[in-house]
C-alpha positions as CSV (number, residue, x, y, z in Angstrom):
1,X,0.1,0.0,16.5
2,X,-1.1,-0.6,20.4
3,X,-4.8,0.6,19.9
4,X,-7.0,-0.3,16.6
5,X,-8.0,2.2,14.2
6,X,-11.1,2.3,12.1
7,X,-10.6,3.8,8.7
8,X,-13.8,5.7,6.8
9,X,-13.2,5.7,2.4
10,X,-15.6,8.1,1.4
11,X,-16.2,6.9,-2.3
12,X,-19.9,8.5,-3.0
13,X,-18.6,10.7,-5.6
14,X,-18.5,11.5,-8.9
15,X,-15.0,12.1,-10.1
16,X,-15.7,14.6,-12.5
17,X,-12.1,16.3,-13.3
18,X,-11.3,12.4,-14.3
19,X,-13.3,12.8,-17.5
20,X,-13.7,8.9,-17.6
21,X,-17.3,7.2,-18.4
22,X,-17.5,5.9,-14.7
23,X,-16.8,7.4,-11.1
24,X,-12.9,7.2,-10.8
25,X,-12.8,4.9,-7.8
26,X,-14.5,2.2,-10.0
27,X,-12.2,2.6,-12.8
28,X,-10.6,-1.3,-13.7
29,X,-6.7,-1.2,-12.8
30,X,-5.5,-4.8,-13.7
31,X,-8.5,-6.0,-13.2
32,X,-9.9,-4.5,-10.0
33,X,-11.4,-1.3,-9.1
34,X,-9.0,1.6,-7.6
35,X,-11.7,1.3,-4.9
36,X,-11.3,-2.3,-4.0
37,X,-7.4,-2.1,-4.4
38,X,-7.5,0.8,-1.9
39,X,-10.0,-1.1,0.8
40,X,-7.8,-4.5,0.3
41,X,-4.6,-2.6,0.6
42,X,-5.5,-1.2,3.8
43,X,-7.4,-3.4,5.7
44,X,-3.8,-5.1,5.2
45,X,-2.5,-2.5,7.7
46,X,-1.4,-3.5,10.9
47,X,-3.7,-2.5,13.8
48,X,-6.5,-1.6,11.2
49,X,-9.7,-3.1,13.2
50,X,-12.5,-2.0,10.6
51,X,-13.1,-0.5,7.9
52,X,-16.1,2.0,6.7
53,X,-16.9,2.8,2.4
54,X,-19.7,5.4,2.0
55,X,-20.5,4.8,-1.4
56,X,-23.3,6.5,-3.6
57,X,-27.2,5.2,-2.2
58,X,-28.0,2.0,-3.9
59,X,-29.5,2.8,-7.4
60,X,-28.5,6.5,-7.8
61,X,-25.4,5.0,-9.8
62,X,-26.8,1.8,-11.8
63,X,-23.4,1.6,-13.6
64,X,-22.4,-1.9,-13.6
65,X,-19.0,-1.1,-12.3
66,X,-20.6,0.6,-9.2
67,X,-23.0,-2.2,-8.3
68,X,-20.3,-4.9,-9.4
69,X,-17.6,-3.6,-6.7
70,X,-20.6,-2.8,-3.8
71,X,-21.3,-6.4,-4.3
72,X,-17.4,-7.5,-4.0
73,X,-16.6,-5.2,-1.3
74,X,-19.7,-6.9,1.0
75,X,-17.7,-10.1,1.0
76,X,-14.5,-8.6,1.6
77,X,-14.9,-7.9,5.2
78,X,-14.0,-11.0,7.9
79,X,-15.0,-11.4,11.2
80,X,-11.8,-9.9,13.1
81,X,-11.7,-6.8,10.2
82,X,-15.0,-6.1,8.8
83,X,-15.7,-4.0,6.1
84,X,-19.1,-2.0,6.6
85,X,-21.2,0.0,3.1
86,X,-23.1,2.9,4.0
87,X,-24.9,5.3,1.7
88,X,-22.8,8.6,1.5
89,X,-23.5,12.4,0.6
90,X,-23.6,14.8,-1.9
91,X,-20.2,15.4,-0.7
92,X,-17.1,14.2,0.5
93,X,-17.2,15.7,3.6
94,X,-21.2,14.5,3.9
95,X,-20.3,10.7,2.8
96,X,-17.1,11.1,5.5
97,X,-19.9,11.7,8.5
98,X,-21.8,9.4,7.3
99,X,-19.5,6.9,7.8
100,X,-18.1,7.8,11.1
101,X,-21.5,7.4,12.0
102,X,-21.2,3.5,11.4
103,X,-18.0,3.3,13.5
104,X,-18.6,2.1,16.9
105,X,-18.8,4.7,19.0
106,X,-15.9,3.0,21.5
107,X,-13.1,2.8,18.9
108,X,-10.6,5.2,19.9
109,X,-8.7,6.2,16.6
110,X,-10.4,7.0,13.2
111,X,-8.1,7.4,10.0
112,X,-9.8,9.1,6.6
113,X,-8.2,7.9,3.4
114,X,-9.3,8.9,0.1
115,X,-11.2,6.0,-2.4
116,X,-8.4,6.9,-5.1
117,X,-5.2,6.7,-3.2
118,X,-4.2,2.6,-3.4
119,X,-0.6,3.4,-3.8
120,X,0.4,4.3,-0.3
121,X,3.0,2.3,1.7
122,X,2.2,0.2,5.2
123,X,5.1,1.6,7.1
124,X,3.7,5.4,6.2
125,X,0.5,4.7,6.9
126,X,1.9,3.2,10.0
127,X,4.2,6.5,11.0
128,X,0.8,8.5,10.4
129,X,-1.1,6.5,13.0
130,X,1.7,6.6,15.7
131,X,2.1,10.8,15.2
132,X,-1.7,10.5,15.9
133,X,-1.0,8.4,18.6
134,X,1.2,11.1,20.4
135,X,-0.5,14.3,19.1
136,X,-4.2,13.4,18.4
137,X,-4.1,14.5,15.2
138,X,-2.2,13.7,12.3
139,X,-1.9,14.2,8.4
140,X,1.1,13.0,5.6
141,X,2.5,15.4,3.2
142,X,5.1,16.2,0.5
143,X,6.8,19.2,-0.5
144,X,5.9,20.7,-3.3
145,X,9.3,20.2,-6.2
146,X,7.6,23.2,-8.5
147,X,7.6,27.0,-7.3
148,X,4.5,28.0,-5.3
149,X,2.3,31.4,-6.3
150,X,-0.8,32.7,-4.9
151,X,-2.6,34.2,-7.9
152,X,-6.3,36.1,-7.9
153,X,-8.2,36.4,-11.1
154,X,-8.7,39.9,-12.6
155,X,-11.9,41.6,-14.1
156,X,-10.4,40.0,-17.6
157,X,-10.3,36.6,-16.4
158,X,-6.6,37.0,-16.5
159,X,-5.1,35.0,-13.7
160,X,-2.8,37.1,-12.1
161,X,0.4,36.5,-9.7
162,X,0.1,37.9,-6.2
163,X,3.0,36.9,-4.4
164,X,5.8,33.9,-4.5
165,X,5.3,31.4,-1.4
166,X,8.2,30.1,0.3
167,X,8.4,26.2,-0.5
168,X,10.1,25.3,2.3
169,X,6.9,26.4,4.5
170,X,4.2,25.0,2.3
171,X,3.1,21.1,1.8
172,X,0.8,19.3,-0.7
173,X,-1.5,16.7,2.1
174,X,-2.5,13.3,1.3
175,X,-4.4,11.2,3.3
176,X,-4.2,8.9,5.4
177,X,-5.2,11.5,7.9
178,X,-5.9,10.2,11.7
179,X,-7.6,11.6,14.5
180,X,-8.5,10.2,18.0
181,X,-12.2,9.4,17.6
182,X,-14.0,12.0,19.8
183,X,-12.0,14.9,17.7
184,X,-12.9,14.0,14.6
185,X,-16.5,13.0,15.4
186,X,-16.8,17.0,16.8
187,X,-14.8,18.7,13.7
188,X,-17.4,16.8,11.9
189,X,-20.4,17.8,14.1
190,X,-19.0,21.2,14.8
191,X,-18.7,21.7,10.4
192,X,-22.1,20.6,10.3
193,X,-23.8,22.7,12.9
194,X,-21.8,25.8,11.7
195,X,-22.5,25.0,7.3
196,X,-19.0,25.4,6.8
197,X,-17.4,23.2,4.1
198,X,-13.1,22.0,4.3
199,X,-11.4,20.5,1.6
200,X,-10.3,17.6,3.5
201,X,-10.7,16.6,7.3
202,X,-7.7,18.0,8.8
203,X,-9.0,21.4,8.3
204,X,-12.4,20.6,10.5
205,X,-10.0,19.8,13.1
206,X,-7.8,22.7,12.4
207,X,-11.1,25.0,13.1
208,X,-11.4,23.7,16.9
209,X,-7.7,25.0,17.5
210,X,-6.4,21.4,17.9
211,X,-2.7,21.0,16.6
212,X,-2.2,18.7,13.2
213,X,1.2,17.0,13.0
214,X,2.4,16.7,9.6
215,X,3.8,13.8,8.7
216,X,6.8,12.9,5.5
217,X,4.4,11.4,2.8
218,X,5.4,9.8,-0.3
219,X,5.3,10.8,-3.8
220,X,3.4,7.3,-5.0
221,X,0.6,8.1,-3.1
222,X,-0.8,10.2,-5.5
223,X,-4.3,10.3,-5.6
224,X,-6.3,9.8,-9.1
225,X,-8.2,12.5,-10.3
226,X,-7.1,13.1,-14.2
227,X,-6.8,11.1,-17.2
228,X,-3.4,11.3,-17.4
229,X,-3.2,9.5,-13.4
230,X,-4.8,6.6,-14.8
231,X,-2.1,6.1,-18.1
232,X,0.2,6.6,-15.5
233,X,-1.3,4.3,-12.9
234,X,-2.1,1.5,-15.6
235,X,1.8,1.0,-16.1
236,X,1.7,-1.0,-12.7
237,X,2.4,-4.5,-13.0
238,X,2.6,-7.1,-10.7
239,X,3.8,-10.9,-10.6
240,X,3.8,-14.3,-8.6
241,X,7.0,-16.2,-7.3
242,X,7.4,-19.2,-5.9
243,X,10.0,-22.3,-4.4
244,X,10.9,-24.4,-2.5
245,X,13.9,-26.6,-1.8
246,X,14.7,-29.5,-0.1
247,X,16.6,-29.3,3.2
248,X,20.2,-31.4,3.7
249,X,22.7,-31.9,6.2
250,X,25.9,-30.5,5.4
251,X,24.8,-27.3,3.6
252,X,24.3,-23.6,4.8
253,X,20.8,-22.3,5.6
254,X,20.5,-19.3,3.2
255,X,17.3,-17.1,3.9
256,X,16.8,-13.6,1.8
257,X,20.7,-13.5,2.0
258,X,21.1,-13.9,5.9
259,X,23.2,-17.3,6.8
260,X,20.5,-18.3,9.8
261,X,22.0,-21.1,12.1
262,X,20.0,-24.5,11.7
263,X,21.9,-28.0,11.3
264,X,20.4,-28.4,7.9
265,X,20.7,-26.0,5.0
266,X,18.9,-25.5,1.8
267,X,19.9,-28.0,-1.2
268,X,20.5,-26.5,-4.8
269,X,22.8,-25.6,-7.9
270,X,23.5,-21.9,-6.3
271,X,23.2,-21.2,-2.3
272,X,19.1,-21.9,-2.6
273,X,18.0,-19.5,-1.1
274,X,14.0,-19.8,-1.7
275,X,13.0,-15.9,-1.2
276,X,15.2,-15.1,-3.3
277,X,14.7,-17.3,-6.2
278,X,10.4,-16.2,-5.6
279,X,11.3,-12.7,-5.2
280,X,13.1,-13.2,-8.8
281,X,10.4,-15.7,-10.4
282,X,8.2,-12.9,-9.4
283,X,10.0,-10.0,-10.8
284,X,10.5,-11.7,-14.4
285,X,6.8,-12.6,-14.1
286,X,5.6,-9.4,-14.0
287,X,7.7,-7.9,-16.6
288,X,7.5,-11.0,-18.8
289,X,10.6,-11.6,-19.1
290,X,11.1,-15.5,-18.9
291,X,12.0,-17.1,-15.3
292,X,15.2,-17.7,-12.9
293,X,16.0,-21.3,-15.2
294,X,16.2,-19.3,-18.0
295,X,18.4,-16.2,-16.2
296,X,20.6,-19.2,-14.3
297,X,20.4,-22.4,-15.5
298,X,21.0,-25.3,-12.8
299,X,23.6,-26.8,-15.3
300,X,25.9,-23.5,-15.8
301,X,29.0,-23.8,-13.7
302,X,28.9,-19.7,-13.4
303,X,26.1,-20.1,-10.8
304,X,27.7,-23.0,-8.6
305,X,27.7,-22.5,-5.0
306,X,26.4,-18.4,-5.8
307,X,25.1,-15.6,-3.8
308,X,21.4,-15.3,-4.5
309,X,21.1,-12.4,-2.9
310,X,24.3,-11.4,-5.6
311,X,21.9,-12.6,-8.6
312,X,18.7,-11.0,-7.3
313,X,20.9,-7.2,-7.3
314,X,22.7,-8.5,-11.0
315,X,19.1,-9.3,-12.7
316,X,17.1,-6.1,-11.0
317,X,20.5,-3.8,-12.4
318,X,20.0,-5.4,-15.8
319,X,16.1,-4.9,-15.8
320,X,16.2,-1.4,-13.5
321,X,16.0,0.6,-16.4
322,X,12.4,-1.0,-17.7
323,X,10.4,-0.3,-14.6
324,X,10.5,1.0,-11.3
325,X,9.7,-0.7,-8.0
326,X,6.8,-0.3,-5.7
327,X,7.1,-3.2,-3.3
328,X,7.2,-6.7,-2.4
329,X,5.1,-9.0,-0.3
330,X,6.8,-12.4,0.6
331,X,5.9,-15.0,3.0
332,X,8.1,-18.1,3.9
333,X,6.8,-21.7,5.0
334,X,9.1,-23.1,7.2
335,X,8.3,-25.3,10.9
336,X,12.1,-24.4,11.0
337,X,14.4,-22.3,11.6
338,X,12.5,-19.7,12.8
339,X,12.5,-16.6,10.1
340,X,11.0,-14.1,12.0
341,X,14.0,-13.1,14.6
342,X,16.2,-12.5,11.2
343,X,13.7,-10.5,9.3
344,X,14.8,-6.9,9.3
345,X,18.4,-8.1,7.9
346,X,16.2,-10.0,5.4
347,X,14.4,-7.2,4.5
348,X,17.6,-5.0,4.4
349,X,19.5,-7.5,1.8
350,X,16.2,-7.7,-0.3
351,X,16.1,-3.7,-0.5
352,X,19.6,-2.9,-1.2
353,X,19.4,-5.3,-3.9
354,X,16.4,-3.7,-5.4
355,X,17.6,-0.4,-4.8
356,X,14.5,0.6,-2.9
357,X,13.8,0.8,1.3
358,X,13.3,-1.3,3.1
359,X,9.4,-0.3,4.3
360,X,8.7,-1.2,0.5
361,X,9.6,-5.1,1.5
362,X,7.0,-7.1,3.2
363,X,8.7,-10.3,4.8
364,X,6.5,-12.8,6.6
365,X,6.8,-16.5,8.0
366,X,4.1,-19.2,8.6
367,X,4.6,-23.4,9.1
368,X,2.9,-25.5,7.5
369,X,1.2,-26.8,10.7
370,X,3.0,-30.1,10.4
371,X,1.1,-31.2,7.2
372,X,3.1,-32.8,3.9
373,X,6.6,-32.5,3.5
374,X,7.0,-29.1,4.5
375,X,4.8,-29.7,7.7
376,X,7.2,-32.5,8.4
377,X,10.1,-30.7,8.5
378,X,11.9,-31.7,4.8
379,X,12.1,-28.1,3.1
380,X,11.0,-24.9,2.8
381,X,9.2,-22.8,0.6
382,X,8.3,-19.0,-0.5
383,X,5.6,-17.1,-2.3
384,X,6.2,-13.8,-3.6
385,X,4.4,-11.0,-4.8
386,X,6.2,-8.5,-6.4
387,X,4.9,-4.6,-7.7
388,X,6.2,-3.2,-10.6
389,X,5.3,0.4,-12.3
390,X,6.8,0.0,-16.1
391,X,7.9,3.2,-18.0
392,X,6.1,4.7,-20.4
393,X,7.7,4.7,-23.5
């Protein structure tokens, strides 16, 4: 992304098709809100430069879960990504102008993304900014997989058929949606003045004749809104990886699978390859099943001299069938090699192995800034965070 983008999270309302005992954004998912996993997730994006949550006016919702995440969500922000509350509407569309109210008035690109929508992917919210980027407007969207009908109700309350829409022609919109500032500051103005009410922001911008590019969305971003979402969303899981190994002359440097040129290489039973072995730890952590010593003991001849990248494919196809994945966030600590020039292989070898794309694999690098054995040069070491959803049985 080459400009920022502030993103507005209306979260003011109600949730009422949820039927839960709380607002749906403020439901607990593994121990945090939907609303705080949504705010987190995309103040992760790159080129994101602010962030704006219109939530209900202090004290009309005294539910402790409301007042608990207003009061996490104020510390959330940092200096070079702040996170700004303001009071929203009766409305969605009312809490959305409220908050585009707080975004400076010089940021050039504003995205709306709805409170209960924390499953989306970086790279798609990323190909929805850049269509905005060329277009000045744009929304995701995904097809719809069951037959489309427009139906009217009858004087019996019967709901009747009118006609059989062409599926190839229609599309079910998510958000993020993104729209050069100035636009979506006069779709909002111009809604306002006129007392017209959309169902999301793209049609505001749709009534001032400006074109909306529609952009391939994804079928896990699926935004809460009944019971059922929440049994469904409840199944995510997620784990923690971690190692590190010590680095020897003599052996090859094995990173996520790629043989990276260095005079040293990584020393252990198999090829040690540390993203690997966390992207594993973390994918048995989640699921509970045990950890990599347990799958491939040092001691077992079998795993002399292996593939890592060959194990990580072996153990997902033996544990494939008990959950599905959603994604993987990895960083590796190295003051050499450098990672970063090999990372889309990485991320290739980590996604074929997992079965998944590669957009759902987060690889990043840092040193240790020459501190402890790391700093110094002696190993290297990976965390991993890995996104599971488990099947309902």
């Amino acid at each position: 992304m080459s400009d920022p983008v502030w993103v507005v999270i209306p979260a003011g309302g109600r949730g009422v098709r949820a039927g839960l005992p709380v607002p749906k954004q403020y439901m607990d998912i593994g121990g945090v809100s939907v609303l705080e996993r949504t705010v987190c997730k995309v103040a992760s994006v790159p080129g994101v430069a602010g962030v704006v949550v219109a939530l209900p006016p202090v004290g009309q919702d005294p539910l402790p879960q409301v007042e608990q995440a207003r009061k996490r969500l104020a510390g959330m922000g940092t200096s070079t990504i702040p996170v700004l509350l303001v009071p929203g509407g009766e409305t969605r569309q009312e809490s959305v102008y409220q908050a585009l109210k707080a975004v400076p008035s010089e940021v050039p690109w504003i995205a709306v993304h709805d409170a209960s929508r924390p499953f989306f992917s970086l790279g798609m919210f990323a190909r929805v900014v850049q269509a905005a980027f060329s277009r000045g407007a744009a929304v995701c969207g995904v097809p719809p997989v069951d037959t489309v009908k427009s139906v009217r109700v009858g004087d019996t309350q019967d709901t009747l058929v009118e006609a059989t829409l062409d599926r190839g022609s229609h599309v079910g919109v998510q958000t993020p949606q993104v729209f050069a500032g100035p636009l979506i500051r006069e779709a909002h103005e111009a809604a306002l003045r006129d007392g017209f009410t959309g169902t999301d922001d793209s049609q505001l911008v749709e009534r001032l004749g400006h074109e909306v590019v529609v952009v391939p969305g994804e079928r896990a971003n699926f935004k809460l809104t009944y019971p059922e979402d929440f049994a469904f969303a409840r199944t995510q899981v997620t784990g923690l990886g971690f190692d590190v190994h010590p680095l020897t002359p003599g052996r090859k440097c094995v990173i996520g699978g790629v043989d990276i040129p260095f005079e040293m290489g990584l020393l252990g039973h198999s090829d040690a390859d540390v993203l690997c072995h966390a992207v594993m730890d973390a994918i048995l952590g989640a699921l509970g099943k045990g950890d990599i010593g347990q799958w491939f003991p040092d001691d077992d001849p079998r795993f002399e001299g292996a593939s890592s990248i060959g194990l990580l494919a072996g153990m997902w196809d033996d544990l494939k069938a008990s959950a599905d994945f959603v994604n993987v966030d990895a960083v590796v600590i190295a003051e050499a090699p450098k990672i970063m020039p090999h990372a889309a292989k990485i991320r290739a070898n980590i996604a074929r192995a997992l079965l998944c794309s590669p957009e759902q694999v987060s690889v990043k690098a840092t040193t240790a800034e020459r501190l402890g054995t790391l700093g110094r040069g002696e190993g290297i070491a990976a965390f991993c965070v890995v996104t599971l959803r488990k099947m309902l049985r």
